[in-house]
C-alpha positions in Angstrom: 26.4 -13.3 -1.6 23.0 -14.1 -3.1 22.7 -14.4 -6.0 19.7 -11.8 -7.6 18.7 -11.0 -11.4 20.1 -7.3 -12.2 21.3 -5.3 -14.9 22.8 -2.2 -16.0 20.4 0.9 -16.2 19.1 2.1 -18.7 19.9 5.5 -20.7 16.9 6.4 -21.3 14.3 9.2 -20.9 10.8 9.3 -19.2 8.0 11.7 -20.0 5.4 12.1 -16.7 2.9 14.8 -17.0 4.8 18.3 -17.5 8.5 17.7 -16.3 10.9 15.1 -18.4 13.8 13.3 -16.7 16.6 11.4 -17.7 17.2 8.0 -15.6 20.0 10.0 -13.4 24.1 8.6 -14.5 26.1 7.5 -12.1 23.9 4.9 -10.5 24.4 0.9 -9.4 22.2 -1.2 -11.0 18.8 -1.0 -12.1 16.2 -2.3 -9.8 14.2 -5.6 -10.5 11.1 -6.0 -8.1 7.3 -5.9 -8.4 4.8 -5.7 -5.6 6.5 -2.8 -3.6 5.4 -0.9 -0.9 6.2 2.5 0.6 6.1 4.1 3.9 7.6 7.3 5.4 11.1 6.8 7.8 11.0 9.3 11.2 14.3 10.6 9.2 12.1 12.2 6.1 12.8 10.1 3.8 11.2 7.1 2.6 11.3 3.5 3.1 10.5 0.5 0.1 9.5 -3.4 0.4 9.5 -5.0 -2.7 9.7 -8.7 -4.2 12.6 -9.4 -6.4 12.8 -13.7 -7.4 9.9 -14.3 -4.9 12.3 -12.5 -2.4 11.4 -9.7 0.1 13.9 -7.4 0.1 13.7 -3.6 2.1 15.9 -0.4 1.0 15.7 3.0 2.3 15.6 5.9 -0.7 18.8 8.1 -0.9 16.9 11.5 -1.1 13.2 12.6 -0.3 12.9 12.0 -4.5 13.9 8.5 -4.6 16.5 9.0 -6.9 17.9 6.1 -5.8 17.7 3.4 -3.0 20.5 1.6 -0.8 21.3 -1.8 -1.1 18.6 -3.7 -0.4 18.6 -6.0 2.6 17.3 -9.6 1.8 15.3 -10.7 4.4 13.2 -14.0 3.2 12.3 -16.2 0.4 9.1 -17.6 -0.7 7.2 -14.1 -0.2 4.2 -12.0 -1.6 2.4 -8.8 -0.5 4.8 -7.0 1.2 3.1 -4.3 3.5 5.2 -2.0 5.3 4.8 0.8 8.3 7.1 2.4 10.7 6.3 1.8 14.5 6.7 4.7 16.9 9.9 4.8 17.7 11.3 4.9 14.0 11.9 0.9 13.5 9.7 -0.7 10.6 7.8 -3.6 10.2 7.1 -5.9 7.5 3.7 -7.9 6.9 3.7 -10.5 4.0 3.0 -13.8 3.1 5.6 -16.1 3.5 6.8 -20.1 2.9 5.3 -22.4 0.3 1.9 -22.1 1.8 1.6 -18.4 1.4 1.2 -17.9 5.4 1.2 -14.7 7.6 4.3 -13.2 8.5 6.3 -10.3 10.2 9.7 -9.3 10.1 10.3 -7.2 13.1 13.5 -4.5 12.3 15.5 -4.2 15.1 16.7 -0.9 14.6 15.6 2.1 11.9 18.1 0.8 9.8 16.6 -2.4 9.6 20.2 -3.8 9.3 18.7 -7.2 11.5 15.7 -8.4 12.9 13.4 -11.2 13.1 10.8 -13.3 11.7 8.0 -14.0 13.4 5.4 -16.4 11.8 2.2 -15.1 13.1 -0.9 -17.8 11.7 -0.6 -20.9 9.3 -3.3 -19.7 7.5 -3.0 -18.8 3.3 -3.1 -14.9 3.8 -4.4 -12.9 1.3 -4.9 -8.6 1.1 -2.7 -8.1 3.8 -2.7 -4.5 5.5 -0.7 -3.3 8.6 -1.5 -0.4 11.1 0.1 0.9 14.4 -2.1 2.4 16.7 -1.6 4.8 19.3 -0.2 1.6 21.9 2.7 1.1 19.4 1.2 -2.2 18.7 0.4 -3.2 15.2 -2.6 -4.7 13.6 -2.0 -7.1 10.4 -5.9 -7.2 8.6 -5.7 -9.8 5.8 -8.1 -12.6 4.4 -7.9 -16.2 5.0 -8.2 -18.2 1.5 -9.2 -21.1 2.7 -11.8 -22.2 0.5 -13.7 -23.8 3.2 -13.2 -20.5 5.1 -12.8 -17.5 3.1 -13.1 -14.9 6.0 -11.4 -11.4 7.1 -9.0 -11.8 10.3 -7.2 -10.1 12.2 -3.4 -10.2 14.3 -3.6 -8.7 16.9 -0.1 -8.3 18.3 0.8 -7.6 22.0 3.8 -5.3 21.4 5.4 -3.1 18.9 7.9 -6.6 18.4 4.7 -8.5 17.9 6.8 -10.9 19.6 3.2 -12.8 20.5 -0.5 -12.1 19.3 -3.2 -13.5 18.7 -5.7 -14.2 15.4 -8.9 -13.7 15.5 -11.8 -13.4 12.6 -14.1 -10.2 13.8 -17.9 -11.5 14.7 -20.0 -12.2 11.7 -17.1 -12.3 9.3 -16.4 -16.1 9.6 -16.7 -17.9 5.5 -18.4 -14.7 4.3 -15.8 -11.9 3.2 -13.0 -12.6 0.8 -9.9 -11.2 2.7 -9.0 -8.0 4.0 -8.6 -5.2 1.0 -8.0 -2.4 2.8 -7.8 -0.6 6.4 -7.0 2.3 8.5 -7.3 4.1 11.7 -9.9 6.2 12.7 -8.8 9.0 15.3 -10.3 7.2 18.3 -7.2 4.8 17.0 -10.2 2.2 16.0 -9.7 -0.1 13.0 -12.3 0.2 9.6 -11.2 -2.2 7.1 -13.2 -3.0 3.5 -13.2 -6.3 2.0 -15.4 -8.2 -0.7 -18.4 -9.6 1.1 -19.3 -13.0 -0.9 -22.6 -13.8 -1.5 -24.8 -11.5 0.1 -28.4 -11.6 -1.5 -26.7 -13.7 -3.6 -24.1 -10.7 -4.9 -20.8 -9.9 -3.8 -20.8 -6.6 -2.1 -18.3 -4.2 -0.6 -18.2 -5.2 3.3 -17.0 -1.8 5.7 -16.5 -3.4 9.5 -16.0 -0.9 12.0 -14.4 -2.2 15.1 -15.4 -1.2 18.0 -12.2 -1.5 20.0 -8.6 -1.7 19.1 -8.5 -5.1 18.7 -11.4 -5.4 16.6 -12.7 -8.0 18.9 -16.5 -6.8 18.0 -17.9 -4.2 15.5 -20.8 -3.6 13.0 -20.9 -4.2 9.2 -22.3 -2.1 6.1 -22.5 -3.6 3.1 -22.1 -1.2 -0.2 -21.8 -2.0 -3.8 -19.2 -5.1 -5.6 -15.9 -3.6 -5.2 -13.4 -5.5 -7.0 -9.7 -3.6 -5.3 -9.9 -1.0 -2.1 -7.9 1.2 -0.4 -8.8 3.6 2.6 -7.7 6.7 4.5 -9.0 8.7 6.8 -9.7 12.7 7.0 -9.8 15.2 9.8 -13.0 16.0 9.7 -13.1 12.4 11.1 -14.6 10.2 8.2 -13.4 7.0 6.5 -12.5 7.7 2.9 -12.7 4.7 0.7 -11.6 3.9 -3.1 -12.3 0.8 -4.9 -13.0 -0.7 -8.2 -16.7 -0.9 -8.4 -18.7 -2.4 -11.2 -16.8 -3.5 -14.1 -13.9 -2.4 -12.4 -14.0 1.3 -12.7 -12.8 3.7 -10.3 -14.9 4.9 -7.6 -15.1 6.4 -4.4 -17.1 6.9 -1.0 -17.0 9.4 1.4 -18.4 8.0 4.5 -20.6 10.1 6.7 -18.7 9.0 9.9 -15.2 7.3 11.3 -16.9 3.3 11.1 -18.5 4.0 8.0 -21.9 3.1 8.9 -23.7 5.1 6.1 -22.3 6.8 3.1 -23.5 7.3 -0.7 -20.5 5.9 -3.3 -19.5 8.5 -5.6 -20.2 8.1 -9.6 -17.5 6.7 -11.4 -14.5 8.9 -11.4 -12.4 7.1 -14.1 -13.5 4.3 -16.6 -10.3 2.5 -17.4 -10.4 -0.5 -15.5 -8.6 -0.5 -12.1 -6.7 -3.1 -10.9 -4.0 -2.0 -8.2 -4.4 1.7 -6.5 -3.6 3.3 -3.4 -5.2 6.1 -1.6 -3.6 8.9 0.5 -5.1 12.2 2.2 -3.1 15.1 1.8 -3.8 16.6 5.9 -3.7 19.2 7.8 -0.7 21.7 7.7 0.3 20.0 4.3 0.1 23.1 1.6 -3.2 21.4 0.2 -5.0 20.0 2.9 -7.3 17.0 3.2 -7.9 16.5 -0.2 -7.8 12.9 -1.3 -5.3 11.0 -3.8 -5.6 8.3 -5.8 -2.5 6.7 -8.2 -4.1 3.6 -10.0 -3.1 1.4 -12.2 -5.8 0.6 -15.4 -5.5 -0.4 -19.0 -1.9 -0.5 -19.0 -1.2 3.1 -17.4 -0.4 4.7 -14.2 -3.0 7.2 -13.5 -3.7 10.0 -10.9 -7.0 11.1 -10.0 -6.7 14.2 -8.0 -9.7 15.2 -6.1 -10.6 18.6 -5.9 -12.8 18.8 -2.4 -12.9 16.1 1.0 -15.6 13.8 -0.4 -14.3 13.7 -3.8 -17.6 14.9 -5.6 -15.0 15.8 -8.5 -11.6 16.0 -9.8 -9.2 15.2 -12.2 -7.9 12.2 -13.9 -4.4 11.7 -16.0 -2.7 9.4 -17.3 1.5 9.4 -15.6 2.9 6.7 -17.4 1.7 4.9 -21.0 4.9 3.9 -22.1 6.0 1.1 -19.8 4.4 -2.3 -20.3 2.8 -4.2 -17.5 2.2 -1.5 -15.3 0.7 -2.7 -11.9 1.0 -2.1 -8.2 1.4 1.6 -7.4 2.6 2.5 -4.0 2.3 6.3 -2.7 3.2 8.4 0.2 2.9 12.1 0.5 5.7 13.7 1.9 5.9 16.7 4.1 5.5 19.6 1.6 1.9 17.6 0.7 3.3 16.3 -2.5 3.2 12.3 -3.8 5.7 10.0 -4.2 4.9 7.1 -6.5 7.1 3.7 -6.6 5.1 1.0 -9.2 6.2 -1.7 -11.2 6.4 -2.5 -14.9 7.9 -5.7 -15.1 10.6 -6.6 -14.4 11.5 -3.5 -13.2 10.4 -0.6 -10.7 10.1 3.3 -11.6 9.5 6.1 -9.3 7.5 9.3 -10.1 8.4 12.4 -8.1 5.5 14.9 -7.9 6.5 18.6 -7.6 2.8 19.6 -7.0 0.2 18.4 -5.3 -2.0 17.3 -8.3 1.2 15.9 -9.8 0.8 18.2 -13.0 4.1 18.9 -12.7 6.6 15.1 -12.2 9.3 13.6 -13.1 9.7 9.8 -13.9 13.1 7.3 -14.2 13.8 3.9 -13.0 14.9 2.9 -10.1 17.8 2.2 -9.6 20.8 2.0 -6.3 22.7 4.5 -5.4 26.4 2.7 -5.7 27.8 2.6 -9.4 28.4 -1.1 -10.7 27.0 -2.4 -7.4 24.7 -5.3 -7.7 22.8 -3.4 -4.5 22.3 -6.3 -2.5 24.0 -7.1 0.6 24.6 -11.0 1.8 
């Protein structure tokens, strides 16, 4: 068996917005990871990648509250920036940087389980803000940022089938040594690629860069260029517009509301919060969900977990509070919003990760406990 860092969970007691929970008894280990990532199985419940030793491990959640996750599987060594999605017919993927040289990565799941699979090293490159999406084919797209100093550009994977079993890389015209890796990405509903990323030196300032492909490959496209963003995260709405938030100037929390899918115009928002931002995620609460197509944002910034919850499409205003203070080193929130429109929040706050359960929408009402596996004394990995 591998050997991992574990220990037994805590007693102890969480306070997140209203609700207060106790970390549940009865549970395996606590779990050690940082840098997770979350995404929604066809079976309701959700589905976590995470880092644990500079290993990427994957574990489904026992309950649509993450209580508890199954053993993990270990799947490779040497990893960072896990990103994770589930392909069409239920089976997940896996982008990350992997080896000693940080390069991009798959690990194709074989079944939903993800109880095997395989590795597919997809370009030699030093990957950096790595971001998956499927599109309508099945086929995913892996957006990510090449660090090579002589280099520095946004690329893209463009894989052949849902395996990924071959691709091809490719950095989108006029992006070659000017953008500092893919931040952030998503579909539009034409199942055509928008993906943000820190434009260096343009009129000698670093600028937020919003590429809209033009086809599914993102073989060609157009670029707007908006104010420094520093970390960025995008979604996209019904009413078919590209929803971006990022750290803007001195890192504080911002937001724009494109006026169409590629994002070719659109007027940033003022700052929403002032703490500054380093890791956030952003979901859109859609269509048939009890709240519908109003953006949210879990953050980390100054040490805390926060929530901004915007009150209309474009995010003209909202609210901002504060989920966890308590826990040091708070950083790298991951969200989904499950069926009943409500978030689910896995973050780290090393070594360890905590999950916060929403009960509404806004997350006025949550509970908070560390993670832990759902087999009492087990050290929740398998071999």
């Amino acid at each position: 068996m591998i050997s991992h860092r574990w220990r037994s969970i805590r007693s102890q007691v969480f306070a997140v917005g209203l609700a207060v929970a106790a970390v549940p008894p009865g549970l395996g280990a606590q779990v050690l990871g940082t840098q997770p990532d979350l995404a929604m199985g066809q079976n309701g419940l959700p589905l976590l990648a995470y880092l644990n030793d500079n290993r990427l491990l994957i574990a489904w959640c026992s309950d649509p509250d993450c209580a508890s996750i199954s053993a993990a599987r270990d799947i490779d060594n040497l990893v960072g920036t896990p990103r994770i999605a589930t392909r069409a017919d239920g089976r997940p993927m896996i982008a990350y940087r992997g080896g000693s040289g940080g390069t991009l990565q798959a690990y194709d799941c074989a079944d939903t389980d993800c109880s095997g699979g395989t590795i597919r090293p997809l370009d030699a490159v030093s990957a950096t803000g790595i971001n998956i999406l499927v599109r309508d084919n099945g086929a995913p797209l892996i957006v990510y940022g090449d660090s090579n100093t002589a280099v520095r550009s946004m690329k893209v994977y463009d894989c052949d089938d849902a395996n990924c079993s071959s691709g091809s890389a490719q950095i989108p015209p006029g992006q070659q040594g000017l953008t500092d890796g893919g931040t952030g990405a998503t579909l539009t509903s034409d199942g055509l690629p928008v993906i943000a990323s820190n434009a260096l030196g343009v009129n000698g300032q670093n600028r937020m860069a919003v590429y809209g492909c033009a086809d599914s490959g993102c073989t060609n496209g157009s670029v707007t260029y908006y104010e420094q963003s520093v970390s960025t995260r995008l979604a996209f709405s019904s009413d078919n517009r590209t929803l971006i938030a990022f750290a803007g100037t001195g890192a504080a929390l911002r937001f724009l509301a494109c006026a169409d899918s590629a994002c070719a115009s659109g007027s940033p928002r003022g700052v929403l919060d002032s703490p500054v931002a380093v890791d956030m995620d952003l979901e859109v609460r859609v269509a048939g969900m009890p709240v519908t197509d109003l953006p949210v944002i879990a953050y980390s910034a100054s040490n805390q977990l926060r929530l901004y919850d915007c009150e209309n499409p474009s995010c003209s205003s909202g609210t901002a509070i504060t989920l966890d203070s308590s826990n040091p080193f708070i950083r790298y929130p991951a969200m989904v919003i499950r069926d009943d429109g409500t978030p689910l929040i896995v973050y780290s706050s090393s070594p360890d990760l905590y999950v916060i359960s929403c009960q509404d929408s806004g997350c006025s009402q949550a509970t908070s406990q560390a993670l832990a596996f759902n087999e009492l004394f087990a050290d929740g990995f398998e071999e």
